[in-house]
C-alpha positions as CSV (number, residue, x, y, z in Angstrom):
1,X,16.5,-39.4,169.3
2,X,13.8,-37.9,167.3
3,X,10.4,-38.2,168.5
4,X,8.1,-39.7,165.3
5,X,4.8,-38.2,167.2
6,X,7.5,-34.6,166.8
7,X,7.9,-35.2,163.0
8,X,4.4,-36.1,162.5
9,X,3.1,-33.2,164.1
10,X,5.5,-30.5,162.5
11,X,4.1,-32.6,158.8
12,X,0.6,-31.7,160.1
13,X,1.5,-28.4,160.9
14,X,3.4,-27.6,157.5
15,X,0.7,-29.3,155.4
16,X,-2.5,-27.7,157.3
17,X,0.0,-24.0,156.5
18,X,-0.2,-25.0,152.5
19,X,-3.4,-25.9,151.9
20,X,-4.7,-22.3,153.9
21,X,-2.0,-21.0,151.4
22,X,-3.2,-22.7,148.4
23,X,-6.6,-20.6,149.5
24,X,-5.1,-17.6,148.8
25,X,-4.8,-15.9,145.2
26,X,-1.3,-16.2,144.8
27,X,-1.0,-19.3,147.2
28,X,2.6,-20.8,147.3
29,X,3.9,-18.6,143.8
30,X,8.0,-17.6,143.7
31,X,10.2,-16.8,141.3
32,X,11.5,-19.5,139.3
33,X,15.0,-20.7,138.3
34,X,15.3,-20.6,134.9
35,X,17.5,-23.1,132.7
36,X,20.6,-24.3,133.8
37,X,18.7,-23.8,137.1
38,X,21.8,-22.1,139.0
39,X,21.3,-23.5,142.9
40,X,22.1,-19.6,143.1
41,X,20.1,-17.6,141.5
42,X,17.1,-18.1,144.6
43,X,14.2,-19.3,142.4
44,X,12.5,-22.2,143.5
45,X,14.5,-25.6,143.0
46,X,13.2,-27.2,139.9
47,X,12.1,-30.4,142.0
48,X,10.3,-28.2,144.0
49,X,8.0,-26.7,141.1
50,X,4.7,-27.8,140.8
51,X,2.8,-25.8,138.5
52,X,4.1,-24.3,134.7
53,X,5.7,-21.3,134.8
54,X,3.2,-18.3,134.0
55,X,3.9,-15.3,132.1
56,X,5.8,-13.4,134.8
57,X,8.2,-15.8,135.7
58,X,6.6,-17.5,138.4
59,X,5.4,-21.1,140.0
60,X,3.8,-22.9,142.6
61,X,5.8,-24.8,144.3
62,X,5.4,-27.5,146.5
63,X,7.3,-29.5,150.1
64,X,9.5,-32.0,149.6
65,X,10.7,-34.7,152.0
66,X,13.6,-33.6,153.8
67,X,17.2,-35.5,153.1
68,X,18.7,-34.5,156.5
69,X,19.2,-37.2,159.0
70,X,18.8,-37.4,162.8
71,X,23.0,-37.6,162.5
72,X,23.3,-34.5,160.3
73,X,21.3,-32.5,163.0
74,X,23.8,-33.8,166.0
75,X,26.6,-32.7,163.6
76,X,25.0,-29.1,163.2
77,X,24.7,-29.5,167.3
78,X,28.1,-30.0,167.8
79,X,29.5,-27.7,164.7
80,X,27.1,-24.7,166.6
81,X,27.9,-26.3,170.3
82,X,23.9,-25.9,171.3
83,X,21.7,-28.7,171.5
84,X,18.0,-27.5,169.4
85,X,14.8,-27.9,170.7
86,X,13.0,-31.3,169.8
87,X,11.1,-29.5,167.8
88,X,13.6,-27.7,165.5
89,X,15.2,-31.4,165.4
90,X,12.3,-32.8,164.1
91,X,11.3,-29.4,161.7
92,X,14.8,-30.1,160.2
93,X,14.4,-33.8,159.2
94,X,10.6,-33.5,158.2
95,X,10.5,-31.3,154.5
96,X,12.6,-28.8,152.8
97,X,10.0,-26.2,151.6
């Protein structure tokens, strides 16, 4: 099972690593996807934008709640025969970002 205290504290972590970002001049900027928004052309996920795009092509973007569950991670476990650390475990269910 997947300690809640591990989740929460791999939230704090990400969320205390975004806002130093968002301190910097670029903070969280990528390249964005540009219409149709091809899942493979590696800009940042249009639910994942959180700013206009600027004149160069590029966003903010911003976490999202992760959609993995605690029994996709045992099925990555037994698909890679490895258990993870707890904290990977709880890294994988917390955000996408």
């Amino acid at each position: 099972m997947i300690s809640v205290a591990d989740i929460d504290f791999v939230n704090h972590c990400l969320e205390s690593f975004y806002a130093k970002l968002a301190t910097h001049k670029y903070g969280v900027m990528s390249p964005a996807k540009e219409p149709p928004y091809d899942p493979e052309d590696g800009g940042v996920p249009f639910e994942m934008m959180d700013s206009p795009v600027d004149g160069e092509g590029y966003c903010q973007w911003k976490m999202l709640p992760s959609t993995l569950t605690e029994a996709d991670v045992r099925q990555l476990e037994q698909e890679f025969a490895v258990p993870f650390p707890p904290l990977l475990r709880a890294y994988l269910v917390a955000r996408f970002h």
